[in-house]
N, C-alpha and C positions, 0 to 999 in steps of 0.2 A: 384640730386646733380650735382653741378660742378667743373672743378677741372683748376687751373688755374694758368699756371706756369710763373717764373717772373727772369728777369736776374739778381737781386740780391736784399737784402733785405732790401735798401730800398725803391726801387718801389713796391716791395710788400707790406711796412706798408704805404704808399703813396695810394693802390689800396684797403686794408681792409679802411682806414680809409675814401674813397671817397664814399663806401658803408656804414656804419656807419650811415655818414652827412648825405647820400642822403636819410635813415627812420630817421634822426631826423627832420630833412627839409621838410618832408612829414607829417610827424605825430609828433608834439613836442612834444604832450603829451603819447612817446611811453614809453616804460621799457627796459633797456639796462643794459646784462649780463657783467661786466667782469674780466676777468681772469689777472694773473699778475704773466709774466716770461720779462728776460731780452730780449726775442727776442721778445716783444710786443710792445719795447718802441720807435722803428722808427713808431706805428702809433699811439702810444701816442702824440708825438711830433708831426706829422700830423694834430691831432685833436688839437690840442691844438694854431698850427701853424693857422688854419681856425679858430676859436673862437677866437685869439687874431685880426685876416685880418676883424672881422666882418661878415663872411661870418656865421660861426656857434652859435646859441644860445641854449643853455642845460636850459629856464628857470621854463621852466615846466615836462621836463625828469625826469623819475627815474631811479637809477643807482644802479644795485645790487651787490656790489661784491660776486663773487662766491666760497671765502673758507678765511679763516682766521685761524690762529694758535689759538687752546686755551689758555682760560684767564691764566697767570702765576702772581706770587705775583707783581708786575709790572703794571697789568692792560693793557700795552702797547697793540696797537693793531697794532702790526709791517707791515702786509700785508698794510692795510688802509693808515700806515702812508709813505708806498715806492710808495702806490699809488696816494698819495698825492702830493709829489714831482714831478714824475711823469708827472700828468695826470689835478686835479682836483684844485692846486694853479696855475696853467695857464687858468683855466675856469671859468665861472660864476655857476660852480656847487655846491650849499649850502650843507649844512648839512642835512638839512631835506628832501634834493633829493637823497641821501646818504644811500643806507642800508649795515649795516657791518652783518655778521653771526658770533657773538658775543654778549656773555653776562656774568658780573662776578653775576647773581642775581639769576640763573636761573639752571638746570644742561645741560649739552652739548647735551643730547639725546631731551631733551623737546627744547634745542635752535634751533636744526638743524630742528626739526618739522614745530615750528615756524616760520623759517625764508623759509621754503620752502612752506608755508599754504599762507605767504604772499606773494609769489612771484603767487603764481595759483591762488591768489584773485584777483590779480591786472589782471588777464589775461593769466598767463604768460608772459614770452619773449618776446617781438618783434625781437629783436639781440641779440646776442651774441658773444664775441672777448674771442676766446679760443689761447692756444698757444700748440704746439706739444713738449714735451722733451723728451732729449734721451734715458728713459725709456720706453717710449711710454702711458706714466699718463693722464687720463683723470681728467682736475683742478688734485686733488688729489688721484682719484681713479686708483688706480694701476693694482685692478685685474678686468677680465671681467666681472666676478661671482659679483662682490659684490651688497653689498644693492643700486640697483637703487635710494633709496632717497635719501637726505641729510642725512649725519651722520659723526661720529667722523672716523676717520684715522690715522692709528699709520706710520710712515716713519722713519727709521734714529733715532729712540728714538725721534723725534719731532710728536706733536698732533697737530690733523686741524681739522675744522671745513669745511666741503665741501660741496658741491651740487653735487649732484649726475647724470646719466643716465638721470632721470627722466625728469627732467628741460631741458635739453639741445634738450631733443628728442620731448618735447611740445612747445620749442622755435620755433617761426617760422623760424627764417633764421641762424641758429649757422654760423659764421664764423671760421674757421680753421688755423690756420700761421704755416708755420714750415718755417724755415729758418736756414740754415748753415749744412755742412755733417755731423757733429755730429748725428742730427734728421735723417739720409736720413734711417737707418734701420727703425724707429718709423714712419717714410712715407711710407716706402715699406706694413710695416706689416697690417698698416692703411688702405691701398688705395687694396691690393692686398692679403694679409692674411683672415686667416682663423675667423671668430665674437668670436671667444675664446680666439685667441691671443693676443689682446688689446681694452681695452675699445675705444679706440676711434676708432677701427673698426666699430661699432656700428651705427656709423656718415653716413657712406656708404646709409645706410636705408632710411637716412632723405632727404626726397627727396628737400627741400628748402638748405639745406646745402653747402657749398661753402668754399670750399680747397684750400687756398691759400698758393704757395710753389713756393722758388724762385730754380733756377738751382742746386746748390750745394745741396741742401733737394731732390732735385728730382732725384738723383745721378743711386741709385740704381731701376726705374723704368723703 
């Protein structure tokens, strides 16, 4: 693993998102995890910044988002659609490059199967753009115990749909963000705690993995 500190964030979403470009620029036809918090979105805007310069093409990428709220009478699929604004109506990323972990046809146990069979068909991972909050949540897994697969997540009386351990640890290169002192506990416990005390302790293990954390995140190290 590497761990690589940045004076504020957003050279740090300027540094995930130059790693990103550089496996899609290498390998176009790679699978790219990702995750969706608001300190994501300086290398959203990044990516997006490159793909509109020309420099970045998504035309053959596949794009997996890694958890989504369950279907409600609505259908909306809220995650998808903040990630849209985002990320994905600044790109040439189609739909059918697009995979949500969501289904209103299906039940949430057999969707989260599903969507994690198709991600270890395709290979797995090539990347991954995860974010750190100040819970210290991995995507939506809160506890370190829990089910390593994809599965349902209860938070705040709000349900998701999430990927698990499992995915992130077969990915080749997870990327990591934490940015702002808010995170800087959920970086300490990450980077220097105990593989019990948060799932994204876990991360530590993966020896491709890459911690990117600007000064204030890195507060308490």
């Amino acid at each position: 693993m590497s761990v690589l500190i940045y004076r504020d964030e957003k050279t740090v979403g300027v540094c995930a998102a130059t790693i990103i470009a550089a496996q899609i620029l290498t390998d176009s036809y790679c699978t790219v995890g990702v995750d969706y918090h608001e300190t994501l979105l300086p290398v959203f805007e990044s990516l997006s910044a490159m793909t509109e310069n020309g420099l970045l093409a998504w035309n053959d990428t596949k794009v997996y988002q890694l958890f989504e709220f369950l279907p409600d009478e609505t259908g909306e699929q809220r995650i998808a659609n903040l990630l849209g604004k985002a990320l994905f109506a600044k790109t040439d990323i189609s739909e059918k490059q697009y995979i949500v972990p969501f289904s209103s046809d299906c039940p949430p146990e057999q969707t989260a199967q599903l969507f994690e069979e198709a991600i270890l068909n395709d290979g797995g991972l090539d990347i991954a753009l995860v974010a750190v909050r100040h819970d210290g949540a991995l995507l939506m897994n809160q506890s370190a115990d829990r089910d390593p697969a994809a599965h349902v997540e209860t938070i705040d009386g709000d349900s998701f749909l999430t990927a698990g351990l499992n995915v992130l640890m077969q990915c080749k290169h997870p990327i990591v963000v934490a940015t702002g002192r808010n995170v800087s506990g959920a970086v300490k416990a990450m980077l220097k705690g105990s593989l019990s005390e948060t799932p994204l302790a876990a991360l530590r293990l993966h020896p491709g993995a890459t911690f990117i954390i600007d000064e204030e995140a890195a507060d308490l190290l």
